[in-house]
N, CA, C and O atoms as CSV, one atom per row, in Angstrom:
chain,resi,resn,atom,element,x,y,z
A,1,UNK,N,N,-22.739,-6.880,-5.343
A,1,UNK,CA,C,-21.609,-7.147,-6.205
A,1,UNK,C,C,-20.443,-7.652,-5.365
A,1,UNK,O,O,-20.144,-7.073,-4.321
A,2,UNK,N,N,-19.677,-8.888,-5.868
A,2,UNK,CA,C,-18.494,-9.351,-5.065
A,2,UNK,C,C,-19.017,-10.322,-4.548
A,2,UNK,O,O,-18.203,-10.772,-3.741
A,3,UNK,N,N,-19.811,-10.839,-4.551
A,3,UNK,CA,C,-20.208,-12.074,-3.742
A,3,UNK,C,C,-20.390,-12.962,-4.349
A,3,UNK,O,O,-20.818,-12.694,-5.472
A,4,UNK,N,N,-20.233,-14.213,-4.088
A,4,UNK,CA,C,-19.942,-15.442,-5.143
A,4,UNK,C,C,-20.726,-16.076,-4.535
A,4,UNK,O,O,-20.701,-16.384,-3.343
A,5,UNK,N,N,-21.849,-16.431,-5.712
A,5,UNK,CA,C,-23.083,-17.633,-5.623
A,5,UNK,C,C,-22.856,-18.927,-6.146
A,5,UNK,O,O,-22.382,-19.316,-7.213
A,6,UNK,N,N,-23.545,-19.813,-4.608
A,6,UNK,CA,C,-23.724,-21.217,-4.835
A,6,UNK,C,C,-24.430,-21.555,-4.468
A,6,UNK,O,O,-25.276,-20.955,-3.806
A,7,UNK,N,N,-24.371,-23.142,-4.854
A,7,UNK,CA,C,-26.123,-23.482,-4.587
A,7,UNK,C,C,-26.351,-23.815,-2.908
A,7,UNK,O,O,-25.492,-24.313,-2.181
A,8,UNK,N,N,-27.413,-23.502,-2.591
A,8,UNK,CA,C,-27.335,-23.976,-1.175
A,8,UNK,C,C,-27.401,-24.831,-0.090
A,8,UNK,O,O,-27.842,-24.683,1.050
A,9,UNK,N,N,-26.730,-26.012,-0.829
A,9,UNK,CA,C,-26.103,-27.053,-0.346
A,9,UNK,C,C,-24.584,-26.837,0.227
A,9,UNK,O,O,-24.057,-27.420,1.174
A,10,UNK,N,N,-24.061,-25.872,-0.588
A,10,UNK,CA,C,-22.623,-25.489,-0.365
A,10,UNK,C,C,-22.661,-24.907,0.527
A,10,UNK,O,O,-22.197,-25.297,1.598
A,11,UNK,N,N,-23.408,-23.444,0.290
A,11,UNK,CA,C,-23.294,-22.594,1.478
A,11,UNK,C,C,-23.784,-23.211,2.585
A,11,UNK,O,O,-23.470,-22.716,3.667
A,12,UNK,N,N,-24.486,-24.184,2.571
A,12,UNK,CA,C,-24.877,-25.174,4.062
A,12,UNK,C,C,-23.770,-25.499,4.574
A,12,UNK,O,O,-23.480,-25.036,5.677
A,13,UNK,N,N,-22.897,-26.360,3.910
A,13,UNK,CA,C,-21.577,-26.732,4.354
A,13,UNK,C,C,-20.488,-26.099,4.554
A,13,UNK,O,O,-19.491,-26.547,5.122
A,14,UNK,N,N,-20.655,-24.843,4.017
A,14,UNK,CA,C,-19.425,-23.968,4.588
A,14,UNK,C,C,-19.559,-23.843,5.881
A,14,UNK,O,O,-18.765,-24.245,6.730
A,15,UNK,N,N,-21.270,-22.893,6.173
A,15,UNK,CA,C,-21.614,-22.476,7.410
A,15,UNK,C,C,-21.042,-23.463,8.374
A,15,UNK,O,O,-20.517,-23.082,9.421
A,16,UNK,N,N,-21.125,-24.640,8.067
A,16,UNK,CA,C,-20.720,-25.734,9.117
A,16,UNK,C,C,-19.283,-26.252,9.480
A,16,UNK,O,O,-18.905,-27.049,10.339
A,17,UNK,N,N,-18.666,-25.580,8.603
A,17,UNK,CA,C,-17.160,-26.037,8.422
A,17,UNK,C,C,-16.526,-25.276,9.318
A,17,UNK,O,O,-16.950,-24.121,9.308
A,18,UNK,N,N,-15.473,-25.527,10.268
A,18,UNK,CA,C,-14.640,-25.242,11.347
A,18,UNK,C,C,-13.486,-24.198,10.616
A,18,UNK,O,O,-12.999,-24.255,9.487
A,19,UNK,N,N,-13.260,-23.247,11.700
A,19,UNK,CA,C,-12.025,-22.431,11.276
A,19,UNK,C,C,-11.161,-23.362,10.903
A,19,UNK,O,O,-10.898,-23.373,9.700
A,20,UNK,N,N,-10.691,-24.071,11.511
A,20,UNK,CA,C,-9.293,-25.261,11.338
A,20,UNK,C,C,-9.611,-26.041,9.905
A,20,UNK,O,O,-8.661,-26.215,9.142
A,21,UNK,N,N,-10.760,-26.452,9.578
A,21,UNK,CA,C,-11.064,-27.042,8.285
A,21,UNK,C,C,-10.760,-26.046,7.548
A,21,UNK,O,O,-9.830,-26.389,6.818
A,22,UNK,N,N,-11.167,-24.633,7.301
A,22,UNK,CA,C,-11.109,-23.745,6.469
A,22,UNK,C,C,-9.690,-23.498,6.026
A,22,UNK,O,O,-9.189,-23.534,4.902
A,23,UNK,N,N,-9.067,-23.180,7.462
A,23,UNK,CA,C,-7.470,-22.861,7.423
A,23,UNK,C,C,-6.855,-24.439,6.344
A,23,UNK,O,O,-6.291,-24.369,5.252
A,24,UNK,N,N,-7.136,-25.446,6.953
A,24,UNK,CA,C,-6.682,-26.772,6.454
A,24,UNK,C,C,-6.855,-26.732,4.462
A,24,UNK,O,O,-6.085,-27.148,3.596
A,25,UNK,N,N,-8.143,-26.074,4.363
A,25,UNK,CA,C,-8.163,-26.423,2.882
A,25,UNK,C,C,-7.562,-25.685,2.346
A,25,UNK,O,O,-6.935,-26.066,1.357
A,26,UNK,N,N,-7.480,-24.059,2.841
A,26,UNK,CA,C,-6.686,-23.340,2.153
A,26,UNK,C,C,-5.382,-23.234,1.754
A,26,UNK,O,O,-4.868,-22.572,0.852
A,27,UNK,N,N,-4.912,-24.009,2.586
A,27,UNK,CA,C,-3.181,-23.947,3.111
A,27,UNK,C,C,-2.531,-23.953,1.932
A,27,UNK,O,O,-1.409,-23.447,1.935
A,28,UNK,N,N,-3.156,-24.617,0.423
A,28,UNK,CA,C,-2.272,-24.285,-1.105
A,28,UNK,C,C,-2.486,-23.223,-1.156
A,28,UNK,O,O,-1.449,-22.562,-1.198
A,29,UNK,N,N,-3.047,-22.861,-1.169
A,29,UNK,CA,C,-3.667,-21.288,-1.731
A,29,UNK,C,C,-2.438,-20.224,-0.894
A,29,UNK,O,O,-1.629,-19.354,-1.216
A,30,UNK,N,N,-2.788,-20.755,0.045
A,30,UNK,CA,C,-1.516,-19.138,0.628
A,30,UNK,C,C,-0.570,-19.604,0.477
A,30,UNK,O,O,0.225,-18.818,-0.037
A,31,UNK,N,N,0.008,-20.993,0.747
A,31,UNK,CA,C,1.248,-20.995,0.037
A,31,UNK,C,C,1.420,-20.751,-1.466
A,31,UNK,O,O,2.459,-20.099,-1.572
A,32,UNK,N,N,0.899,-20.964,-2.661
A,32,UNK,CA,C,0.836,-20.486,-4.003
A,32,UNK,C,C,1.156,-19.116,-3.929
A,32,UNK,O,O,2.129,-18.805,-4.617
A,33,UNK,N,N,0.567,-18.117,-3.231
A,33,UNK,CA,C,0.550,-16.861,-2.768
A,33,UNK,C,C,1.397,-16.370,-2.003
A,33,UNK,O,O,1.340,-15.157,-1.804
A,34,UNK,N,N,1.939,-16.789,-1.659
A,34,UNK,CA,C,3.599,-16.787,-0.904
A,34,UNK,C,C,4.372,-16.901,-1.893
A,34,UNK,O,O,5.264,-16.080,-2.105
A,35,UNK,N,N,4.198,-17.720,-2.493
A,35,UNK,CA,C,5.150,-18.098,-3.731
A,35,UNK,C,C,5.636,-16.904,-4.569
A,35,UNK,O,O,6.764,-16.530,-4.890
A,36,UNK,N,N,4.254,-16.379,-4.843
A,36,UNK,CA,C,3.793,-15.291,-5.537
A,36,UNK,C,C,4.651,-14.012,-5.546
A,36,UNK,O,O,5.226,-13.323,-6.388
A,37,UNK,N,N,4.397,-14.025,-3.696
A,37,UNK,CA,C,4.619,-12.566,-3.403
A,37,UNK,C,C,6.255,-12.290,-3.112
A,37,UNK,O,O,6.832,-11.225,-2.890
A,38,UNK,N,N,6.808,-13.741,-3.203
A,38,UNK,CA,C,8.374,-13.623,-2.657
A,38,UNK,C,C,9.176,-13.446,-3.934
A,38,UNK,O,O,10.370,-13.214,-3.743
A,39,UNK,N,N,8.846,-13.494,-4.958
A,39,UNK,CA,C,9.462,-13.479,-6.188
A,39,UNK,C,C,9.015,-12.398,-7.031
A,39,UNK,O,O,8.703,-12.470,-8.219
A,40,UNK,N,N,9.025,-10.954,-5.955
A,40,UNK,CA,C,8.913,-9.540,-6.564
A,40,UNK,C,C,9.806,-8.805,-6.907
A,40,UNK,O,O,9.790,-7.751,-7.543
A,41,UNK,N,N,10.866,-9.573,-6.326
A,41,UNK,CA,C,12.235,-8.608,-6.442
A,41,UNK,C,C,12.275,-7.834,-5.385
A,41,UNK,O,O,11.637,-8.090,-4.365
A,42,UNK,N,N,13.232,-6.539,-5.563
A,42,UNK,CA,C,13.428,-5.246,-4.099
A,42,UNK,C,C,12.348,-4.691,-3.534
A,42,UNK,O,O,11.271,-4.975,-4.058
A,43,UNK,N,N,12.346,-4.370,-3.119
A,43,UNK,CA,C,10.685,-3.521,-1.985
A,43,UNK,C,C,10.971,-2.250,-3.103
A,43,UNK,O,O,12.004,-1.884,-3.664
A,44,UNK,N,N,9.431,-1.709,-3.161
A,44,UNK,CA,C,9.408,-0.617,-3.820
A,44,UNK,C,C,9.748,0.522,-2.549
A,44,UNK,O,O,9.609,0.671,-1.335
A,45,UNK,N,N,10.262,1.156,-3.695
A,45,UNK,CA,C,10.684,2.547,-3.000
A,45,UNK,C,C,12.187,2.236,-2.839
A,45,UNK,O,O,12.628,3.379,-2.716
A,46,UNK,N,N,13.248,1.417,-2.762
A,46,UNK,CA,C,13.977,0.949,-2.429
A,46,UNK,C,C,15.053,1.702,-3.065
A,46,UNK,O,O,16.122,1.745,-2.455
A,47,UNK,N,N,14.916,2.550,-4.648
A,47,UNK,CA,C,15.964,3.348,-5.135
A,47,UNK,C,C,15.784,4.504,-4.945
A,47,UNK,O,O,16.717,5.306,-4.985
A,48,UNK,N,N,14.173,4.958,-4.621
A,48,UNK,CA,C,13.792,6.136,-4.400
A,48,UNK,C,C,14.151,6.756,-2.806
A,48,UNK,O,O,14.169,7.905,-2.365
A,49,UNK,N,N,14.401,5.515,-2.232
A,49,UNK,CA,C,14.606,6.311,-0.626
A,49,UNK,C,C,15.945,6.787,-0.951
A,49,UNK,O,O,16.199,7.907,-0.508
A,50,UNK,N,N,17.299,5.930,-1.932
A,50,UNK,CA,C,18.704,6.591,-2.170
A,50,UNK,C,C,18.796,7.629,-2.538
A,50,UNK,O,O,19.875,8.220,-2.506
A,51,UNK,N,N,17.427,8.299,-3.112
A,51,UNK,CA,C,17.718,9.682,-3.917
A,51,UNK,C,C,17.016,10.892,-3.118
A,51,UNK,O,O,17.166,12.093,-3.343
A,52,UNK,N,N,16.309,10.359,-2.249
A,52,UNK,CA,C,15.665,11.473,-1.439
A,52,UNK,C,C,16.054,11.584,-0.068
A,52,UNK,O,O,15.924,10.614,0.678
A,53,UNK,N,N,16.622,12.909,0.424
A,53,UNK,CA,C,17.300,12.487,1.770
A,53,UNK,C,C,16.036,12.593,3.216
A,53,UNK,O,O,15.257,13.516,3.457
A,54,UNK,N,N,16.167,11.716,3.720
A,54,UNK,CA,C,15.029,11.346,4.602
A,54,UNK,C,C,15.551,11.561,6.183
A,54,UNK,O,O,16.196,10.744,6.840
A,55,UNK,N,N,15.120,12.812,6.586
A,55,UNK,CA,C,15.046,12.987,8.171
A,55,UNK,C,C,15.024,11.276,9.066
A,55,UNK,O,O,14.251,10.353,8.807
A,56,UNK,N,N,16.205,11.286,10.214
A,56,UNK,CA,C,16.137,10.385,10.892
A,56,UNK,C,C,15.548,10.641,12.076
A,56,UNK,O,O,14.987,9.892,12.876
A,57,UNK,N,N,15.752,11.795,12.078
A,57,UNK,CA,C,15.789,11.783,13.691
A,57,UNK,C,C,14.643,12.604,13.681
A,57,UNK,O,O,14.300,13.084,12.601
A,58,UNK,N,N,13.569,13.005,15.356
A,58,UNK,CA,C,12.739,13.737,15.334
A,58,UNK,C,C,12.260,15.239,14.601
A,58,UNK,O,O,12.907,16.276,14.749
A,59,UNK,N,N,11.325,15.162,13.996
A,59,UNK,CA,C,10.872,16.475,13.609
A,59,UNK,C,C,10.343,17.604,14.939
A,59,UNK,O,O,9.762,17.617,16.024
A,60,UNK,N,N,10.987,18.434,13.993
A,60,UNK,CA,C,10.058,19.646,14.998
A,60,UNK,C,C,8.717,19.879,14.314
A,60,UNK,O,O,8.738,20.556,13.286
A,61,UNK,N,N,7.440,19.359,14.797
A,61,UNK,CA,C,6.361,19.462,14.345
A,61,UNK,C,C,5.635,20.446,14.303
A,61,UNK,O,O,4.754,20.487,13.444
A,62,UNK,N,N,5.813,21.558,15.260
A,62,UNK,CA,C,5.418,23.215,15.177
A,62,UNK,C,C,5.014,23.629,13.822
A,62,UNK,O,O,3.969,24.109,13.382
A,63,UNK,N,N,6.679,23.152,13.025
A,63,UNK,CA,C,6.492,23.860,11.836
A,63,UNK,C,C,6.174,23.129,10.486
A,63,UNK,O,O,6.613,22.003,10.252
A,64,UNK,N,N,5.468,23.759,9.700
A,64,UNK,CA,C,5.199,23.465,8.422
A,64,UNK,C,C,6.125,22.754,7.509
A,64,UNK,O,O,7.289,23.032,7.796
A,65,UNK,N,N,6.031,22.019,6.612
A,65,UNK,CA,C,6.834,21.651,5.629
A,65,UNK,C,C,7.051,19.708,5.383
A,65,UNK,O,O,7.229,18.975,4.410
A,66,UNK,N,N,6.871,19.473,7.230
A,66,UNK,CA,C,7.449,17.745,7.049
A,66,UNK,C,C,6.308,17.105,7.165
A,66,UNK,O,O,5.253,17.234,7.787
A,67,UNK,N,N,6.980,16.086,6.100
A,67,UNK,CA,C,5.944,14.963,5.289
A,67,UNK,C,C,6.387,13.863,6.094
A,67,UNK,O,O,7.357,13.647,6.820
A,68,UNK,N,N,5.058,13.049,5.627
A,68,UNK,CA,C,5.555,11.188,6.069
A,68,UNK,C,C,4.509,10.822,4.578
A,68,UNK,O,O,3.539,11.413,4.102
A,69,UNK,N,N,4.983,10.026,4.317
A,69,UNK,CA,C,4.386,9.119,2.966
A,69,UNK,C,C,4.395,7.482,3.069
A,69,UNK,O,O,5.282,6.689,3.385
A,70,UNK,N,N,3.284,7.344,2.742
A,70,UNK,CA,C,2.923,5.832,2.356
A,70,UNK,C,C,2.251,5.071,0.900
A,70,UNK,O,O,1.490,5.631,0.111
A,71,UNK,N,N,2.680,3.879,0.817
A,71,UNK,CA,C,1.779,3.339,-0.172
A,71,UNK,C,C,0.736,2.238,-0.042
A,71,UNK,O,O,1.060,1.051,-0.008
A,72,UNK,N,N,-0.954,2.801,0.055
A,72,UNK,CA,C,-1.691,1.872,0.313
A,72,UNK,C,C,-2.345,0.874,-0.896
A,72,UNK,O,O,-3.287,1.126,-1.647
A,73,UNK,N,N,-1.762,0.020,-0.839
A,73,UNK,CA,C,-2.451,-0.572,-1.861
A,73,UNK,C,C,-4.212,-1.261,-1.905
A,73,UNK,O,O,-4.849,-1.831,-1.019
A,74,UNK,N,N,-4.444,-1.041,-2.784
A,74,UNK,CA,C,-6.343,-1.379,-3.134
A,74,UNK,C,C,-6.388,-2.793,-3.691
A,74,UNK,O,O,-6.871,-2.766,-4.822
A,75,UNK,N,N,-6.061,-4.000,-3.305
A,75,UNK,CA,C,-6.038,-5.151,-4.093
A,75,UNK,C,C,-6.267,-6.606,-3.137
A,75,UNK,O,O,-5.633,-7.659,-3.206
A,76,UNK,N,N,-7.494,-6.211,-2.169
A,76,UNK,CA,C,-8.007,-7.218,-1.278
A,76,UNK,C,C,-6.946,-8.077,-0.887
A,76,UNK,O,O,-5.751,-7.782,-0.850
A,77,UNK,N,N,-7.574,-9.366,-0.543
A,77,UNK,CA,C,-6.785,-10.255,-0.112
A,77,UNK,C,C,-5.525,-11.173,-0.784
A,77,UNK,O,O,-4.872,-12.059,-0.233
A,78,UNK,N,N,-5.442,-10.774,-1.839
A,78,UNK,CA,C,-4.231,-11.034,-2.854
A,78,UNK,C,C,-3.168,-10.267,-3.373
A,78,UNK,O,O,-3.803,-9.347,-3.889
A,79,UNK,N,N,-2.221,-10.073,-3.542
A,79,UNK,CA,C,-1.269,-9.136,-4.076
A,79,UNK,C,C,-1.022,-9.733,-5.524
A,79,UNK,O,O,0.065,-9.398,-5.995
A,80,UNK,N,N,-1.516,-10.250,-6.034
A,80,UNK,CA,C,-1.108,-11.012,-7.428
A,80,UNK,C,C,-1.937,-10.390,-8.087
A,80,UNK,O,O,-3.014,-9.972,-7.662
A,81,UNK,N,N,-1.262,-10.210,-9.807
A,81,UNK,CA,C,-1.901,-9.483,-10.658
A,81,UNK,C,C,-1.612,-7.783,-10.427
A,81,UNK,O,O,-0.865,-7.371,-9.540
A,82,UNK,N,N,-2.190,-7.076,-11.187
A,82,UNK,CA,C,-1.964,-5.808,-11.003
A,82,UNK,C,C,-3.065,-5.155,-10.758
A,82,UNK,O,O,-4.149,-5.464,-11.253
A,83,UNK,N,N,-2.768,-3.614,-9.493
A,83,UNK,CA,C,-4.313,-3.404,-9.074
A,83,UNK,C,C,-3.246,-1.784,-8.492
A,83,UNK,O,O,-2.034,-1.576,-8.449
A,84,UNK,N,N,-4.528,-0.894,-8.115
A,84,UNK,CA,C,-4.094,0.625,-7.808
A,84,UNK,C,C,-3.600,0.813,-6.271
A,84,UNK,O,O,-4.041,0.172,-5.317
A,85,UNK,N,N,-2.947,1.471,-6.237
A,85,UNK,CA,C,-2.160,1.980,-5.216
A,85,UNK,C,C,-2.040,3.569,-4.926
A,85,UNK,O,O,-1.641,4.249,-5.872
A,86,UNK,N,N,-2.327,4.184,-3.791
A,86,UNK,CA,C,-2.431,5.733,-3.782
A,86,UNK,C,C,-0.974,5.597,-2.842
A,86,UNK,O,O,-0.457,4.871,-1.993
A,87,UNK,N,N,-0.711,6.859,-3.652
A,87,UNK,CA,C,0.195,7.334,-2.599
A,87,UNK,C,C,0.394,8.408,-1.906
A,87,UNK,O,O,1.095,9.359,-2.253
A,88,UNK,N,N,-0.297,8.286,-0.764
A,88,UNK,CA,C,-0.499,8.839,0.500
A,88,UNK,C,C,0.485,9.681,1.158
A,88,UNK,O,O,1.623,9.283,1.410
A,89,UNK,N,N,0.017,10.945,1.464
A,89,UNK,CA,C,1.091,11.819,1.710
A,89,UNK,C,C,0.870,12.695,2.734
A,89,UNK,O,O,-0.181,13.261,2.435
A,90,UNK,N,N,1.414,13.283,4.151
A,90,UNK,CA,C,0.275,13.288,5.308
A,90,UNK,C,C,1.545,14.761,5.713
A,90,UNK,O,O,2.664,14.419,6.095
A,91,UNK,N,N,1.278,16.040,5.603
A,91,UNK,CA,C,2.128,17.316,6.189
A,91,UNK,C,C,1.752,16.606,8.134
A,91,UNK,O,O,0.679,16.202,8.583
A,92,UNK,N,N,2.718,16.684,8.632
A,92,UNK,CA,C,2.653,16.605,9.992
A,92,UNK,C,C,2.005,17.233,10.818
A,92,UNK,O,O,1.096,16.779,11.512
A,93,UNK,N,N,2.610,18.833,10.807
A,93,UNK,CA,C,2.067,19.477,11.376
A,93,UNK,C,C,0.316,20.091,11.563
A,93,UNK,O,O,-0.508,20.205,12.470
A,94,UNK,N,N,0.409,20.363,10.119
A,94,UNK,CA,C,-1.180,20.641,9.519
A,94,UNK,C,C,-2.284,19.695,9.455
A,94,UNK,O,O,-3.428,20.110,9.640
A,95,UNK,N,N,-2.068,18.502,9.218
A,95,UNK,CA,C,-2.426,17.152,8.741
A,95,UNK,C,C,-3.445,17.124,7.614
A,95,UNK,O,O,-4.534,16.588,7.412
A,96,UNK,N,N,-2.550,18.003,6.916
A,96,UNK,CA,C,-3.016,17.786,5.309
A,96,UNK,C,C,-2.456,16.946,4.668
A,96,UNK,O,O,-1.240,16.756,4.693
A,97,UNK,N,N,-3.512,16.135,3.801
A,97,UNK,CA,C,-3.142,14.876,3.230
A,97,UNK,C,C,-3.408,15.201,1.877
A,97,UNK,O,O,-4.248,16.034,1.535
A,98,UNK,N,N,-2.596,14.456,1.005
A,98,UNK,CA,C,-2.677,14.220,-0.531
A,98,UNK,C,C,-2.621,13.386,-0.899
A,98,UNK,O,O,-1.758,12.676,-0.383
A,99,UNK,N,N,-3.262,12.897,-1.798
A,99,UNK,CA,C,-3.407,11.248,-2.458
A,99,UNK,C,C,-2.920,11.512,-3.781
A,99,UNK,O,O,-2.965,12.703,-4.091
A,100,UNK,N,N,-2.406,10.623,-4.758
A,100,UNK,CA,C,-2.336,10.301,-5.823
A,100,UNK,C,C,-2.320,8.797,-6.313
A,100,UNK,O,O,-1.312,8.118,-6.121
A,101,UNK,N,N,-3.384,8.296,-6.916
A,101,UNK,CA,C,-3.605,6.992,-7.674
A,101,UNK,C,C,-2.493,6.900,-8.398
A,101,UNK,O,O,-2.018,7.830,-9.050
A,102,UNK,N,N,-1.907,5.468,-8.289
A,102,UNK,CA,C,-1.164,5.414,-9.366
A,102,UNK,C,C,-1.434,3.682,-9.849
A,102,UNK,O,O,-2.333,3.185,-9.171
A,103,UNK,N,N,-0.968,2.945,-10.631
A,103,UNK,CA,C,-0.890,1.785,-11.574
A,103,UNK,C,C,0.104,0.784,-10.678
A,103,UNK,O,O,1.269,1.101,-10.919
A,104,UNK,N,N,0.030,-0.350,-9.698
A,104,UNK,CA,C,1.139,-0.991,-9.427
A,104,UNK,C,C,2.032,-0.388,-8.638
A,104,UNK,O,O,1.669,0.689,-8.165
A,105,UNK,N,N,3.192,-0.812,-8.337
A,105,UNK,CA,C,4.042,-0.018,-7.382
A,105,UNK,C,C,5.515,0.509,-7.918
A,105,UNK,O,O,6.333,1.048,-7.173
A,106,UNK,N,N,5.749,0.239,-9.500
A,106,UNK,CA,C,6.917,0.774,-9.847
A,106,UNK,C,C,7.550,2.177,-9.127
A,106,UNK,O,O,6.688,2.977,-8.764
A,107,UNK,N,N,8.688,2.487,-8.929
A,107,UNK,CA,C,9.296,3.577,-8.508
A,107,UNK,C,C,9.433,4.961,-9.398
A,107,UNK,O,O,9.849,5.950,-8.795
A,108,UNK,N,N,9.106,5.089,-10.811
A,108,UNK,CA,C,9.102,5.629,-11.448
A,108,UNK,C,C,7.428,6.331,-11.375
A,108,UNK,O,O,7.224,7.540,-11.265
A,109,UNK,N,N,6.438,5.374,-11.453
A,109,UNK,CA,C,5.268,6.131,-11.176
A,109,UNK,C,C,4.826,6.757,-9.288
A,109,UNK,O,O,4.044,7.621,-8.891
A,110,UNK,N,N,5.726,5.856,-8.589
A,110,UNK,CA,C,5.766,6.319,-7.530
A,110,UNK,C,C,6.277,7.948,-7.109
A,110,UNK,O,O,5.822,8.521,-6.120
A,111,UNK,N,N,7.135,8.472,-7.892
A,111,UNK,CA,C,7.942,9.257,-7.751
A,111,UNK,C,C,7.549,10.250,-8.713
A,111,UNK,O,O,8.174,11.288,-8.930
A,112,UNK,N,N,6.282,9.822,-9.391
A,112,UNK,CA,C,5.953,10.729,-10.805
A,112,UNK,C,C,4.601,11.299,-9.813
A,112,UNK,O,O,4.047,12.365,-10.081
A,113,UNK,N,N,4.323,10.734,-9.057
A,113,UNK,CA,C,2.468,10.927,-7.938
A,113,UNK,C,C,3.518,12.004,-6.991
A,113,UNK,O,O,3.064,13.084,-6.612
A,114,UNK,N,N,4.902,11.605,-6.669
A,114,UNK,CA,C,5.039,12.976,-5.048
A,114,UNK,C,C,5.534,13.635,-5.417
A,114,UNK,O,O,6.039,14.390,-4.586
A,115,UNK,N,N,5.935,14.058,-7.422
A,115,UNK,CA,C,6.093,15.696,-8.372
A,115,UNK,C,C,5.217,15.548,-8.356
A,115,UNK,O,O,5.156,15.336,-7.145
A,116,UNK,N,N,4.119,15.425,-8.718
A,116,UNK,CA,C,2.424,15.577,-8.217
A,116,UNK,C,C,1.774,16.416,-7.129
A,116,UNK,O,O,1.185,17.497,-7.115
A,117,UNK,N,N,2.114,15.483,-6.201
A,117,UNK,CA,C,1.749,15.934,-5.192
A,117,UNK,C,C,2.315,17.834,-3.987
A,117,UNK,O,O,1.893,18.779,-3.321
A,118,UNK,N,N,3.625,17.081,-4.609
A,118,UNK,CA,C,4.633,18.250,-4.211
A,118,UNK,C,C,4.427,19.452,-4.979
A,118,UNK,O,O,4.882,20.439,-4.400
A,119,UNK,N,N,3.727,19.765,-6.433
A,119,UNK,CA,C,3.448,20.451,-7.370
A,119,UNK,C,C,2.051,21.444,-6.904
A,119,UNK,O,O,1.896,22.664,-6.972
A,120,UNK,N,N,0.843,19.995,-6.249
A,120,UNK,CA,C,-0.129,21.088,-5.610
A,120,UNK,C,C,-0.183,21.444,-4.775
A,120,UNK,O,O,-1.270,21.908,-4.431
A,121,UNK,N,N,1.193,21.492,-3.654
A,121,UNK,CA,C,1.137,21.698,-2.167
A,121,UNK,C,C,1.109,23.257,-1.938
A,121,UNK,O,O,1.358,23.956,-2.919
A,122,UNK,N,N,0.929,23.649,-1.164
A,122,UNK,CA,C,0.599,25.215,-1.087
A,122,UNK,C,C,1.780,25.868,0.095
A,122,UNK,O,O,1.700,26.976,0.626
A,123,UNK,N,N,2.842,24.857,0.311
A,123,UNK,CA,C,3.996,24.999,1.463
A,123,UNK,C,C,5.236,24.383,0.593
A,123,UNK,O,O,5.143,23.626,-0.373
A,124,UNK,N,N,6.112,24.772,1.036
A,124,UNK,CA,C,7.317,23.812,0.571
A,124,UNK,C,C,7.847,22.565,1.998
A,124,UNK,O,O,7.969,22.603,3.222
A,125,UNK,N,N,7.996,21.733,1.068
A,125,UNK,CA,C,8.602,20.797,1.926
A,125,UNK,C,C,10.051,20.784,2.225
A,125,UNK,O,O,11.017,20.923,1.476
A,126,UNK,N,N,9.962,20.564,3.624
A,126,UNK,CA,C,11.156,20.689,4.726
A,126,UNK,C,C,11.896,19.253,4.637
A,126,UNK,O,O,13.094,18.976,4.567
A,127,UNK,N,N,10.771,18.467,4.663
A,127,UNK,CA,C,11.548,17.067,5.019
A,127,UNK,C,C,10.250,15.793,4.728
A,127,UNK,O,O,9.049,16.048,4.640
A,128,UNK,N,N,11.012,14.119,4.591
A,128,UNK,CA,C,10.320,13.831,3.991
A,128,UNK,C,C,10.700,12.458,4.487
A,128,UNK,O,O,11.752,11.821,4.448
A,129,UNK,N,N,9.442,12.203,4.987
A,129,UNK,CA,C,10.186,10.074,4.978
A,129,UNK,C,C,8.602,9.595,4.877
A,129,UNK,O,O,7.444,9.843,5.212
A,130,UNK,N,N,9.782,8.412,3.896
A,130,UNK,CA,C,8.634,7.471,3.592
A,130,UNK,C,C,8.282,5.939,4.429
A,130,UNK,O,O,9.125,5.337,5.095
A,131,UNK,N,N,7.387,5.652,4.301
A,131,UNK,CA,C,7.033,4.540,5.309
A,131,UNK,C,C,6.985,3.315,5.113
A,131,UNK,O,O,6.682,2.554,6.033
């Protein structure tokens, strides 16, 4: 599954085709996709970092409580269209991790996954930055 069939005349000619040809034909394509990706508006997370106060400076890692968080998104080589995103949540010290799936990258479901997450943690959190 995922693999795209042609006849094999094509796939003859790919095999034969040069990185530089490849790069050469594609060059609409990532620019279209540039296009794409620059006209998202603010970086997510961008109102959510104003409301959560985020340790600057080194943690003391000994102890329990501090987080680092990320958002990995699941949506191959394209960012266009809409596709799932976990948001990844890693205790420092312990290196217990929590995931929560969520829909896209809005800040509202972002922030609805780390009451989630923060809900099944079995510690309270000390501190918290996101990545």
């Amino acid at each position: 599954m995922g693999e795209i069939e042609a006849p094999d005349e094509i796939i003859s000619k790919l095999k034969m085709m040069s990185p530089a040809t490849i790069d050469r034909k594609l060059k609409h394509q990532r620019e279209y996709l540039h296009l794409l990706r620059s006209k998202r508006g603010p970086r997510p997370g961008y109102l959510l970092k104003q409301k959560i106060p985020i340790r600057l400076t080194q943690w003391d890692t000994s102890l329990l409580g501090y987080l680092e968080t990320d958002l990995v998104c699941h949506c191959g080589s394209s960012t266009s269209g809409e596709y799932i995103n976990t948001v990844s949540t890693t205790e420092i010290y312990s290196g217990w991790w929590e995931g929560e799936a969520i829909m896209g990258k809005s800040q509202e479901y972002t922030f609805q996954a780390l009451k989630e997450e923060r809900r099944r943690s079995h510690f309270q959190w000390k501190g918290f930055r996101l990545r």
